[in-house]
C-alpha positions as CSV (number, residue, x, y, z in Angstrom):
1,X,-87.7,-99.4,21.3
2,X,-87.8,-97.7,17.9
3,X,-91.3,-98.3,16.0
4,X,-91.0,-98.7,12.2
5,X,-92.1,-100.1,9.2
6,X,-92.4,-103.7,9.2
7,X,-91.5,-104.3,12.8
8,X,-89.0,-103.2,14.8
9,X,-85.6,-103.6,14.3
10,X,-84.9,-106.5,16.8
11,X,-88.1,-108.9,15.5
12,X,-86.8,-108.3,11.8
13,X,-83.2,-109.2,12.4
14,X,-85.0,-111.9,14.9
15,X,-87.0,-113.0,11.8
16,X,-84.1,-112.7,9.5
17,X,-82.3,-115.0,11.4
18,X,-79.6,-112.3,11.7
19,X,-79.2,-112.3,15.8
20,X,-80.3,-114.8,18.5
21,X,-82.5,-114.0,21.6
22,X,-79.1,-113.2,23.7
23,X,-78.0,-110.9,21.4
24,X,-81.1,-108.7,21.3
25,X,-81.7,-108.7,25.1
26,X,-78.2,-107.4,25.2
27,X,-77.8,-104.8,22.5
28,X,-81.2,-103.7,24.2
29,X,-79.0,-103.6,27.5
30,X,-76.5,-100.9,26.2
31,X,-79.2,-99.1,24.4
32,X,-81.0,-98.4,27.8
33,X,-77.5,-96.7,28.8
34,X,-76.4,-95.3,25.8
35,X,-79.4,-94.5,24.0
36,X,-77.9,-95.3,20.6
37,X,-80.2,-96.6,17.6
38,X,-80.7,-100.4,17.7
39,X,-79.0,-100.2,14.3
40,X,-76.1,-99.0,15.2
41,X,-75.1,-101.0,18.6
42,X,-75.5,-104.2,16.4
43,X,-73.2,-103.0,13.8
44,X,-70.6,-101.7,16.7
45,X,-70.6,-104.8,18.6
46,X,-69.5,-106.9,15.2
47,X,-72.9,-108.9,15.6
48,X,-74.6,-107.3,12.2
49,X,-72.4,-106.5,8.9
50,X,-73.6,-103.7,6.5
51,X,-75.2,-106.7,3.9
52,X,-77.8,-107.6,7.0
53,X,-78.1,-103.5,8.3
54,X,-79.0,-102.8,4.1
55,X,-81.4,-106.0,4.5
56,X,-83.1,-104.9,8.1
57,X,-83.1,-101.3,6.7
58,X,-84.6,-102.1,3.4
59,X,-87.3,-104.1,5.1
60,X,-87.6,-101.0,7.5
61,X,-88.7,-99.0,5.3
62,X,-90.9,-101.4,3.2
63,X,-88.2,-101.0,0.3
64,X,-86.5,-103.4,-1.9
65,X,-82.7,-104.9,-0.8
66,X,-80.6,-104.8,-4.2
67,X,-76.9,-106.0,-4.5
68,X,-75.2,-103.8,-6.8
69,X,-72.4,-106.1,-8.0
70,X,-74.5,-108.3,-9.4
71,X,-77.5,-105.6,-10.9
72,X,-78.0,-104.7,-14.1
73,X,-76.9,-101.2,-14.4
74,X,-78.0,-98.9,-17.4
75,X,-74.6,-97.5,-18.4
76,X,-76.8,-94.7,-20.7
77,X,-78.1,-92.8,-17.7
78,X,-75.3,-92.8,-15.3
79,X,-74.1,-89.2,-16.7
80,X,-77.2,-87.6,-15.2
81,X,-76.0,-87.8,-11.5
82,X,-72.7,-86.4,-10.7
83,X,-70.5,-88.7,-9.5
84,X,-68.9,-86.6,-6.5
85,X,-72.3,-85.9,-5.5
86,X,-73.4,-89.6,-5.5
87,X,-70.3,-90.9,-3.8
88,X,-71.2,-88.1,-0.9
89,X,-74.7,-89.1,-0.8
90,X,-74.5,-92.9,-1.1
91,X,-76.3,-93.3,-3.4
92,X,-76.2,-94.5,-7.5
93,X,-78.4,-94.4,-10.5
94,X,-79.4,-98.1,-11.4
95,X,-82.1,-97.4,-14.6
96,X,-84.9,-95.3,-15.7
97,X,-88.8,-96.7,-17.0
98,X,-90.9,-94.4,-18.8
99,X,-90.8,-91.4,-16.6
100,X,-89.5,-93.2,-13.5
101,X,-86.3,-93.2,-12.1
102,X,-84.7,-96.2,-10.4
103,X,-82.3,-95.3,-7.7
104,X,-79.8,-97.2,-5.1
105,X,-79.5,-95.7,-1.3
106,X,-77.7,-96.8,1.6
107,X,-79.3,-94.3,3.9
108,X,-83.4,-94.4,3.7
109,X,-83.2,-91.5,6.5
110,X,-81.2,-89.1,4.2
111,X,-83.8,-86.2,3.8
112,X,-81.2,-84.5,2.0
113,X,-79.9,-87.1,-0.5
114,X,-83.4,-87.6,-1.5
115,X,-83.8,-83.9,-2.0
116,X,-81.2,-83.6,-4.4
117,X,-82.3,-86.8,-6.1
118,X,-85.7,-85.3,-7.0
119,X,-84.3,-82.1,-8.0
120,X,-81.8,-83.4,-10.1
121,X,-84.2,-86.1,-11.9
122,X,-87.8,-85.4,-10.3
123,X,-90.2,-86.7,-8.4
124,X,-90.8,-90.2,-9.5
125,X,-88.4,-92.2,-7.8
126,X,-88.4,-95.7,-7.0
127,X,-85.8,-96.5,-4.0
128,X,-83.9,-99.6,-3.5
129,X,-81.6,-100.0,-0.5
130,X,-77.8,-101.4,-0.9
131,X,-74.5,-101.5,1.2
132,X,-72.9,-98.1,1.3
133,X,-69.6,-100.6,0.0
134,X,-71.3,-101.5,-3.1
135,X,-72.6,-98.3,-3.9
136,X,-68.8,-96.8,-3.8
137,X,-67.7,-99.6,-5.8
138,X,-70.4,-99.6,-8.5
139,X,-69.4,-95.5,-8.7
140,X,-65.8,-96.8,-9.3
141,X,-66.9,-99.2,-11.3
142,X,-69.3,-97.3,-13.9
143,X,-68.0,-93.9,-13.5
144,X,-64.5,-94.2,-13.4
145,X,-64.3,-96.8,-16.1
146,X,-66.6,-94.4,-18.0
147,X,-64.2,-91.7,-17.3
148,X,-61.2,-93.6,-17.7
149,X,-62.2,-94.6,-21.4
150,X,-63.0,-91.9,-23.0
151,X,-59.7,-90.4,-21.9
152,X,-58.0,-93.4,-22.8
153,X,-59.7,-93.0,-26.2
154,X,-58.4,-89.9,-26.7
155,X,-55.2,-90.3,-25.6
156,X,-54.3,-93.3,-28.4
157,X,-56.8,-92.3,-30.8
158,X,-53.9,-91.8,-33.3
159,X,-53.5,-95.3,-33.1
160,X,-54.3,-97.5,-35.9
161,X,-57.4,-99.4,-35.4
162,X,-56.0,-102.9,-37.0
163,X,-52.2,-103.7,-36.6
164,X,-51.0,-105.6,-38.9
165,X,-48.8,-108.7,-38.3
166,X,-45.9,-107.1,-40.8
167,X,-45.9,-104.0,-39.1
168,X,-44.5,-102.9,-36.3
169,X,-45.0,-100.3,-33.3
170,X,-42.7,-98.1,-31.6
171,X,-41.2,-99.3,-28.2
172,X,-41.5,-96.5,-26.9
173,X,-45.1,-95.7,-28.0
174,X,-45.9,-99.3,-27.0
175,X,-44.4,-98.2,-23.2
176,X,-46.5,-95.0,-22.8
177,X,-49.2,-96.5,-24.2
178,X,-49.1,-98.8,-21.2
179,X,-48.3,-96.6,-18.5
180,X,-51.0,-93.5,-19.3
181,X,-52.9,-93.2,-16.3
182,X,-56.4,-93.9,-17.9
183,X,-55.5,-97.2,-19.2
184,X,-53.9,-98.6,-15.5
185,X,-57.4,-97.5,-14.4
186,X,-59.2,-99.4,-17.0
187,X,-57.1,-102.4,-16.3
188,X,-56.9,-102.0,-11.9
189,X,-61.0,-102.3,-12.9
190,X,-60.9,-105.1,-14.8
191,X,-58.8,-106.9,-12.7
192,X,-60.3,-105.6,-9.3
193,X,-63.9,-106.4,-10.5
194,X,-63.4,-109.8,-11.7
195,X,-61.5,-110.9,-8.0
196,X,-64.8,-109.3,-6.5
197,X,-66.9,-111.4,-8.6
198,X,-64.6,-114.4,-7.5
199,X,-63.7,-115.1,-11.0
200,X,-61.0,-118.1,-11.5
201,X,-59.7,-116.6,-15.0
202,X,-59.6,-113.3,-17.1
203,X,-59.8,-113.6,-20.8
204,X,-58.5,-110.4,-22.2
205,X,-59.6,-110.8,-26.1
206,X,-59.2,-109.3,-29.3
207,X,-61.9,-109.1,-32.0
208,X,-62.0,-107.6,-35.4
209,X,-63.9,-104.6,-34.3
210,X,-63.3,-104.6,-30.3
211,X,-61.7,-105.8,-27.5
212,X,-63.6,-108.3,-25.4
213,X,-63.0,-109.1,-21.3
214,X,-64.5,-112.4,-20.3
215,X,-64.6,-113.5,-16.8
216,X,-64.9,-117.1,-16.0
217,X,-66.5,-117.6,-12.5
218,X,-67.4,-121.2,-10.8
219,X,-66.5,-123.1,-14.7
220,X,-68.5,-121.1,-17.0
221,X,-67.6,-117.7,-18.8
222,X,-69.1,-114.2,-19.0
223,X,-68.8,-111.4,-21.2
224,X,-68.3,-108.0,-19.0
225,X,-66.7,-105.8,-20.6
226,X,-66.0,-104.4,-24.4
227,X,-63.6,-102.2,-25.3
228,X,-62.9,-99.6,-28.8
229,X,-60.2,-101.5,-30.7
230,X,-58.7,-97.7,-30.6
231,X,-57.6,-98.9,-26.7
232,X,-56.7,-102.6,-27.9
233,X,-52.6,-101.7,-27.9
234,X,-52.6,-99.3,-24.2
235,X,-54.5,-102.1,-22.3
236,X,-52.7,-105.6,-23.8
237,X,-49.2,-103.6,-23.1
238,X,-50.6,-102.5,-19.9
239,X,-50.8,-106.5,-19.1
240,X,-47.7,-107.1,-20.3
241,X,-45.5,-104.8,-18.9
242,X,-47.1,-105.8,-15.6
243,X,-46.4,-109.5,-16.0
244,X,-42.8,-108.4,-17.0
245,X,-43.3,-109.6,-20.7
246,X,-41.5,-108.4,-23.2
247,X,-44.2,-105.7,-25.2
248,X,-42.3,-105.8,-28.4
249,X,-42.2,-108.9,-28.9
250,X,-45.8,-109.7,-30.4
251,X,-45.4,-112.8,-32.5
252,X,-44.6,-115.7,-30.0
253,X,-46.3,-116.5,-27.0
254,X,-45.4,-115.7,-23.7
255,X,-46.0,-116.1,-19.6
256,X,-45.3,-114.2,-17.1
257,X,-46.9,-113.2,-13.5
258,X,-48.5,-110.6,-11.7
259,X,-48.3,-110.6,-7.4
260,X,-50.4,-108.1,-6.2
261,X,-52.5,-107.0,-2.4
262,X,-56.4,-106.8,-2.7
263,X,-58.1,-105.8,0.6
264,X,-54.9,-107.3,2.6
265,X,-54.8,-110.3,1.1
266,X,-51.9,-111.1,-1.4
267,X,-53.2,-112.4,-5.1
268,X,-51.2,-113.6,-7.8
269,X,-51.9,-113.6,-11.2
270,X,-50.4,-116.5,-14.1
271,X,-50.3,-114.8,-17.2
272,X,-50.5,-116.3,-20.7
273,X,-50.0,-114.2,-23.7
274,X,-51.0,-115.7,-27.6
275,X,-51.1,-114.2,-31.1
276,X,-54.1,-114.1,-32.5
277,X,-55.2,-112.7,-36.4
278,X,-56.7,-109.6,-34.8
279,X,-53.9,-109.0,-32.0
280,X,-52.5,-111.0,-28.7
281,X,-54.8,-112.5,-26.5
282,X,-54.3,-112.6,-22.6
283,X,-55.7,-114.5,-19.9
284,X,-54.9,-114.1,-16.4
285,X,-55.4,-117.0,-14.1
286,X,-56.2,-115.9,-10.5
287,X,-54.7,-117.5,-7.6
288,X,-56.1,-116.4,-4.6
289,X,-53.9,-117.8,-2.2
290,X,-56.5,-117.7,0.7
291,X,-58.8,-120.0,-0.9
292,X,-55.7,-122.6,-1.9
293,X,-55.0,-124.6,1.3
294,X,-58.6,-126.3,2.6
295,X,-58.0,-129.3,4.5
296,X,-59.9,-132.8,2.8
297,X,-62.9,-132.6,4.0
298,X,-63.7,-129.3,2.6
299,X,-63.2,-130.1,-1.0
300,X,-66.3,-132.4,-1.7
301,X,-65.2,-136.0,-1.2
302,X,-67.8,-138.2,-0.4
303,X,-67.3,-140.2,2.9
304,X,-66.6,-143.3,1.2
305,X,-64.0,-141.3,-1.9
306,X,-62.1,-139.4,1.5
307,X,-61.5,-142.8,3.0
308,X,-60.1,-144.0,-0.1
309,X,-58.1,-141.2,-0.8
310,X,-57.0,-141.1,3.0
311,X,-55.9,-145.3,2.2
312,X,-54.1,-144.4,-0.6
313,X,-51.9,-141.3,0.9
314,X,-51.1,-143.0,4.0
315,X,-48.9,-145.7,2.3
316,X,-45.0,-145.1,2.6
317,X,-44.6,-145.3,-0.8
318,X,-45.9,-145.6,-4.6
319,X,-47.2,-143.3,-7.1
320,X,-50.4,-141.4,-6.9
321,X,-52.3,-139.5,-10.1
322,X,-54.7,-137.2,-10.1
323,X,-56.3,-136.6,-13.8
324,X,-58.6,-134.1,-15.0
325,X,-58.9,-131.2,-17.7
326,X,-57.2,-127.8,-16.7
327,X,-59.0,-125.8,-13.7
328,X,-60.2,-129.1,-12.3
329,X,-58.8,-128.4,-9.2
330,X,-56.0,-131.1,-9.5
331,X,-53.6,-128.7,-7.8
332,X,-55.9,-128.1,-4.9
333,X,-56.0,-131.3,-3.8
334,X,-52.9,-132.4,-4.4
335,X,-52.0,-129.4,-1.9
336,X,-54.6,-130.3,0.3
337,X,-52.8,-133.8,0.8
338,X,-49.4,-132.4,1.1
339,X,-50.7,-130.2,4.1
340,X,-52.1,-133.4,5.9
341,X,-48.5,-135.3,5.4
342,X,-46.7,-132.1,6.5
343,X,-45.1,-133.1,9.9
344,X,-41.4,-132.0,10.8
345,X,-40.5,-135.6,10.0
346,X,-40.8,-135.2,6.3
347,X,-39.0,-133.9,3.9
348,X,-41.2,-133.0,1.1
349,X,-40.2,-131.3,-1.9
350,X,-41.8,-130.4,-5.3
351,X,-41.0,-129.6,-8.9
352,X,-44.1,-127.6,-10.3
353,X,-44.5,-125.3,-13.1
354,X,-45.3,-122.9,-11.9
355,X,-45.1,-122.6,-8.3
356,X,-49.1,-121.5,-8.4
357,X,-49.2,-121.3,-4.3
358,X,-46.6,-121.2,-1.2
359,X,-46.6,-124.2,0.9
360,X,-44.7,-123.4,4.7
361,X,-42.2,-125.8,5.6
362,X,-42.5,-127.8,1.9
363,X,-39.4,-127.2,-0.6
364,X,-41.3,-126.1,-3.9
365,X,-38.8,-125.6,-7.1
366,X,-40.1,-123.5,-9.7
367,X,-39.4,-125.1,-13.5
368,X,-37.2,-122.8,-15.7
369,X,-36.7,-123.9,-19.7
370,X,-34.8,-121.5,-20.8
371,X,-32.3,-122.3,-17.8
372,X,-32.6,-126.0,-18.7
373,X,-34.4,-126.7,-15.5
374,X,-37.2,-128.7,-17.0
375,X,-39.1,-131.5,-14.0
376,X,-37.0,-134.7,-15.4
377,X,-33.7,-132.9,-15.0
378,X,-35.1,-131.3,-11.5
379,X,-36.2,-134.8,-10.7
380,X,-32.7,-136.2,-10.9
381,X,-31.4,-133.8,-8.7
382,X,-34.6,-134.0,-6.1
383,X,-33.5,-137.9,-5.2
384,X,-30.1,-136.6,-4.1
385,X,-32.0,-134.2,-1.5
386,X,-32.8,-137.1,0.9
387,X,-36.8,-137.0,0.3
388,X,-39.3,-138.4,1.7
389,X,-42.9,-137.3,-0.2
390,X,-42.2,-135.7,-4.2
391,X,-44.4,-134.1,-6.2
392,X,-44.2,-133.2,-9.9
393,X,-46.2,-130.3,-10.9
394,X,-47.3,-133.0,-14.4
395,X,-46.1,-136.1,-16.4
396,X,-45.9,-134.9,-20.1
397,X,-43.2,-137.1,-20.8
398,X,-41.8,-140.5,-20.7
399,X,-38.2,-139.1,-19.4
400,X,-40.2,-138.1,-16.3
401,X,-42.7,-140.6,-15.8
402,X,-39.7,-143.1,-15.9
403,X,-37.7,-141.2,-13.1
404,X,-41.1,-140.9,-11.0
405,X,-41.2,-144.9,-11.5
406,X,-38.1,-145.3,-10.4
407,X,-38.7,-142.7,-6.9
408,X,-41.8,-144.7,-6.0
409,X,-40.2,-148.3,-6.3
410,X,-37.6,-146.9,-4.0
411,X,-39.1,-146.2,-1.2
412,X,-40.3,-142.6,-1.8
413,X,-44.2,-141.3,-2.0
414,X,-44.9,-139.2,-5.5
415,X,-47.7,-137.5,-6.2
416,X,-48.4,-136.1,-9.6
417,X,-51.0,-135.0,-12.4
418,X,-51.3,-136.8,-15.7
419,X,-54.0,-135.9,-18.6
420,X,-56.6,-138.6,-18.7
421,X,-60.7,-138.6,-18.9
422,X,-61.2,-141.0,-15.9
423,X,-59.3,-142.9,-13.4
424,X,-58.4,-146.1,-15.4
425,X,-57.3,-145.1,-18.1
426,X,-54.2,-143.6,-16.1
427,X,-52.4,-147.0,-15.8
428,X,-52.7,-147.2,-20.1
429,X,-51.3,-143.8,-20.4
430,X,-48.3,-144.3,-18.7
431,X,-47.6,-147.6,-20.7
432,X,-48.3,-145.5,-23.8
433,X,-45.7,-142.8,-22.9
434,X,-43.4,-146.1,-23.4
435,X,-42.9,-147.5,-19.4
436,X,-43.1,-151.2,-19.0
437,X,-46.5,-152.4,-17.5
438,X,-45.0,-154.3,-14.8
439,X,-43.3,-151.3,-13.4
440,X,-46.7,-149.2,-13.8
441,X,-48.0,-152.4,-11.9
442,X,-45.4,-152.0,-9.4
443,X,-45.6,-148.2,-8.6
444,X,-48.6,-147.3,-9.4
445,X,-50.8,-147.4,-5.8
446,X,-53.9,-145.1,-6.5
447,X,-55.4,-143.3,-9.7
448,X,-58.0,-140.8,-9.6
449,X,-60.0,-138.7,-11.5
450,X,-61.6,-135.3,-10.7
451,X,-64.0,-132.6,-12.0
452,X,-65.5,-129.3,-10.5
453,X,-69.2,-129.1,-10.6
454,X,-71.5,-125.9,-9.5
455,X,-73.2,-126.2,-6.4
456,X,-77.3,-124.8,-6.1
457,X,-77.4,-121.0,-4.9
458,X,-78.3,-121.3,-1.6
459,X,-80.4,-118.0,-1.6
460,X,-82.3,-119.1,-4.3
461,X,-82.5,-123.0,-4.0
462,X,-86.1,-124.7,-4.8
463,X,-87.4,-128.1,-5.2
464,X,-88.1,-129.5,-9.0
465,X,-88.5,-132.6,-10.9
466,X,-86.2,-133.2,-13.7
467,X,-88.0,-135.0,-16.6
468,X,-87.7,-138.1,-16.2
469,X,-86.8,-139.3,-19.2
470,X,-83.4,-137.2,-18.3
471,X,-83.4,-139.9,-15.4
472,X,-83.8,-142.2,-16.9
473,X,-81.0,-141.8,-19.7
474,X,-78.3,-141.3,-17.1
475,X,-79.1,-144.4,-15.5
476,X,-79.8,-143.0,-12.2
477,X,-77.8,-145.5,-9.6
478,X,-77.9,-144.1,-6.4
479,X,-78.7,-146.1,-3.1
480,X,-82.3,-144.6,-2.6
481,X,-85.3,-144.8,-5.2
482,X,-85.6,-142.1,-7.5
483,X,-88.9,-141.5,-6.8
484,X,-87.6,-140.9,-2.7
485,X,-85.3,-138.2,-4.2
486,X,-86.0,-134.8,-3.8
487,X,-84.1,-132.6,-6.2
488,X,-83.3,-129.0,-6.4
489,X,-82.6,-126.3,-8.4
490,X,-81.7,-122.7,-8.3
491,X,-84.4,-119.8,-9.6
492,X,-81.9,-117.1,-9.8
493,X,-80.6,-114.0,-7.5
494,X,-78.6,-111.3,-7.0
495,X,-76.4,-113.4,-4.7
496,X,-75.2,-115.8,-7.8
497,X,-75.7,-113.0,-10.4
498,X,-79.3,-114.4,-11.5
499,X,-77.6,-118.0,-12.6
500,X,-79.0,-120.3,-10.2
501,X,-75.3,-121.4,-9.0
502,X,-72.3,-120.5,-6.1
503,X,-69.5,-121.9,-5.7
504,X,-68.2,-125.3,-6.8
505,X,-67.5,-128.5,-5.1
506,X,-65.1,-131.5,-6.6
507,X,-66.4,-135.2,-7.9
508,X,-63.8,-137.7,-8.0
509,X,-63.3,-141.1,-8.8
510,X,-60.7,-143.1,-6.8
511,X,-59.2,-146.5,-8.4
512,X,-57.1,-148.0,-5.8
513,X,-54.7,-150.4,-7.4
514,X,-55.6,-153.8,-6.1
515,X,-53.8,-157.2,-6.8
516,X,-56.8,-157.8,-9.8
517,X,-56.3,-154.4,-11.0
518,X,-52.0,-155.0,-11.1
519,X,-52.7,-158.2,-13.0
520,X,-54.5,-156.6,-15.7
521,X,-52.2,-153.5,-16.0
522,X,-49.7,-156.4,-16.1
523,X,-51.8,-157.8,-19.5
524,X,-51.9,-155.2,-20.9
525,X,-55.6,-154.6,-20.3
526,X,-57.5,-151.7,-22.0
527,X,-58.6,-149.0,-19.7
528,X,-62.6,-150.1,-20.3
529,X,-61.3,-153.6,-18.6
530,X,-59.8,-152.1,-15.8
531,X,-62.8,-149.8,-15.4
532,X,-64.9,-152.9,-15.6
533,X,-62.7,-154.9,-12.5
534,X,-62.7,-151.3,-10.5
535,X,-66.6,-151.1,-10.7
536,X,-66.9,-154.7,-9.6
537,X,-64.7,-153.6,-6.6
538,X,-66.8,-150.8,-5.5
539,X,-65.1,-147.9,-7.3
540,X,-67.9,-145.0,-7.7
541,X,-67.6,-143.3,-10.9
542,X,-67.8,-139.5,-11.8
543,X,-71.4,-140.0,-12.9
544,X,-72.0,-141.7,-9.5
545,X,-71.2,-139.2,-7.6
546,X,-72.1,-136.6,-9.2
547,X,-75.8,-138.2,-9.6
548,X,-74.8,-138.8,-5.3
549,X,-74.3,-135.1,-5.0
550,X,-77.4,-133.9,-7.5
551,X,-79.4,-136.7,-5.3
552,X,-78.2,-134.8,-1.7
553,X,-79.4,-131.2,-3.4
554,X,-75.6,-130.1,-3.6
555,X,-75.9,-129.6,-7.8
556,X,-78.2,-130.2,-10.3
557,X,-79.4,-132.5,-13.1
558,X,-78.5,-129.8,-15.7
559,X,-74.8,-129.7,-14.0
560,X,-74.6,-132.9,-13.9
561,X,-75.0,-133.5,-18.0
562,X,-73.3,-130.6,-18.5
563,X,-69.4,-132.1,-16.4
564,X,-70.1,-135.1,-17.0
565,X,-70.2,-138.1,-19.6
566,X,-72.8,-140.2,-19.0
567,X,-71.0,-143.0,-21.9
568,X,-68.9,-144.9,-19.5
């Protein structure tokens, strides 16, 4: 047994809750042949990864555990390490205080690491331990980037600052701009960082005096990055050229896509370009296809929602809708429900625009306008294929919601998205786009509405009590007393970069259509009446369960008034 700082290595893994009884008594086994650190049998037998070795080491050595994707790095004094030097050493410069310097290692035990550190800086050090991983990709991501843009500046520093809408730049300046190595490795950064950070979208944007990159992870956005205008035209042609957009044309919009690998697993990228007064903006939506296909139960329903939902997708036929704002995750569960009706027996087949993820065995047609392949004219030809389950990527018109009509009242399941704020109002829609409310009455079987809402770290999850005034405002309506409630919150870590929140799990609100919900689409009703009658039957609304899911220490209060309307 190896003595140390803090306890031994077994009793703080023990305590860390890292490794169980059995696995200590057995590493300790092979150590008593192969006289191998503790350390390192753990991490060769695949029962510790190098976050827990950092974490057992850090505590080793009475030091501090820091993740360095998520620290605040001071960019200022990064040029007074060398970067080969660091990248040898493992280790990275994270910020200076008065005279004291603030430094990164993965290796505690490197006598000569630390020997270079103090000659290069001096003597007052303060170490923090992190994952040799993070340290090579906070080097790539300071350094390089550093690097990259100052040669990037130099390269198109002839560039005008400001194009002008009337003017115009060479194609074939426009193309090298695009291709010069410093600016692919400002934007492989920008990309690569933000699918690290598990970002959803990439906002590319340009400002009167700079270029600004935005990263919006679990809903909310976050500035990262800003660039010299000088680099404005290498690294929006850089985008383009990558999502096969035409660079010289500047003045429309355009879309495109980007399919690319990231540590073995395939990402693609939807791409959106838009004219703005100060140059085109770009946003890049991720789609990471690994996280697409999660069975039901994973995506947040509440027991009583999934058995709803399950109800409704069971039927043989009729129309279901899904509502909710863009990046609601409408697309996720409409997958989700396709992979539980996916049996050789089916013939499925989609119209979506665009095809965001693969489905295996489910015949997915991508939309093409400029071919004339738009989803009504798609549609038409989809009820010649023999289906049995459709789905249409979105009604936005009342061609298509009329031909969905007509596949659901004969004999064919269709699922689709419409634009709504909640459930009911679904059924009015669809009479506004101009169908007949007793054929909405007729096909229609479920409506439902969905959000995303941020889920409490759990690293830094705590117990508070909302004012209750707050409580009292939303009308808290869950099934236990509010003063039996225990809610939670999130102080803040370097596992949910110091906001309190990680991940994000769905609400929904789930209107099957009942006989008293047909007769009132039938009326005519307003979508507050059909609300009404849906409530009376024991539909939960948004606010429900969302106040259900902040009650069960899944979200907050905060979260929940921020997603959520609380004027039903």
């Amino acid at each position: 047994m190896i003595n140390i700082k803090g306890g031994t290595v077994g009793k703080i893994a023990l305590k860390k809750g890292f490794i169980t009884e059995k696995d200590l008594e057995k590493a300790l086994g092979i150590q008593k042949i192969t006289k191998e650190p503790l350390l390192k049998i753990f991490v060769d037998t695949g029962i510790l990864n190098d976050e827990q070795v950092a974490q057992i080491l850090a505590e080793q050595w009475g030091l501090q555990y820091v993740n360095l994707l998520t620290y605040p790095v001071d960019k200022e004094i990064l040029h007074l390490l060398d970067p080969e030097r660091a990248r040898y050493y493992g280790i990275f410069l994270l910020k200076k205080e008065g005279n004291t310097y603030h430094v990164a290692i993965s290796d505690p035990t490197n006598i000569e690491a630390m020997d270079y550190l103090r000659v290069t800086l001096s003597d007052n050090i303060v170490f923090y331990v992190a994952t040799r991983a993070s340290i090579q990709q906070a080097i790539e991501k300071y350094y390089e980037m550093e690097t990259a843009l100052k040669q990037a500046e130099e390269e198109v520093g002839k560039v005008p600052e400001v194009v002008k809408e009337e003017e115009e730049l060479d194609i074939t300046k426009l193309k090298q701009l695009g291709e010069e190595a410093p600016v692919i490795r400002l934007v492989n950064n920008v990309i690569t960082q933000a699918i690290i950070e598990g970002a959803s979208d990439i906002h590319v944007e340009p400002l009167e005096k700079s270029l600004r990159v935005r990263y919006r992870i679990d809903g909310i956005l976050y500035e990262k990055q800003s660039f010299p205008k000088s680099i404005q035209p290498g690294i929006i042609s850089r985008l383009k050229i990558m999502s096969n957009m035409d660079i010289a044309e500047k003045r429309i919009p355009q879309d495109g896509r980007i399919s690319l690998k990231f540590e073995g697993r395939k990402i693609d990228f939807r791409v959106s370009s838009l004219p703005t007064v100060y140059g085109e903006k770009v946003v890049l939506r991720i789609l990471d296809k690994t996280k697409a296909l999660m069975p039901l139960e994973k995506l947040g329903f509440s027991a009583e929602n999934l058995k709803k939902f399950e109800d409704i997708i069971a039927q043989p036929y009729g129309m279901i809708l899904i509502s909710g704002p863009t990046g609601s995750g409408k697309t996720t569960t409409l997958y989700s429900a396709l992979q539980r009706l996916n049996t050789p027996g089916r013939n499925i087949i989609t119209v979506e625009d665009p095809v965001e993820y693969q489905l295996k065995g489910v015949n997915q047609v991508q939309v093409n306008e400029k071919a004339g392949l738009l989803f009504s004219t798609a549609l038409r030809s989809i009820l010649r294929q023999d289906p049995d389950i459709i789905l249409i990527g979105e009604i936005r018109d009342a061609e298509t919601a009329k031909i969905a009509i007509e596949a659901a009242l004969t004999g064919h399941l269709v699922f689709s998205t419409i634009h709504t704020n909640d459930s009911a109002s679904i059924p009015t829609r669809l009479i506004d786009m101009g169908v007949e409310p007793f054929l909405v009455a007729s096909s229609l079987i479920g409506a439902t509405a969905q959000r995303l809402i941020r889920k409490i770290c759990p690293y830094c999850k705590k117990e508070y009590n909302p004012p209750k005034d707050i409580l009292e405002n939303l009308g808290f309506s869950v099934s236990v007393n509010v003063n039996d409630i225990t809610f939670y919150k999130g102080e803040g870590c370097d596992k949910c970069n110091h906001t309190g929140y990680k991940g994000r799990v769905a609400i929904n609100e789930i209107l099957p259509i009942t006989p008293a919900i047909q007769k009132l689409i039938m009326k005519n009703a307003s979508s507050r009446e059909i609300s009404e009658q849906a409530k009376k039957e024991g539909m939960k609304t948004l606010l429900d369960d969302a106040l259900t899911k902040a009650a069960e220490g899944i979200t907050t209060i905060e979260e929940v008034l921020r997603v959520v309307s609380t004027i039903e």
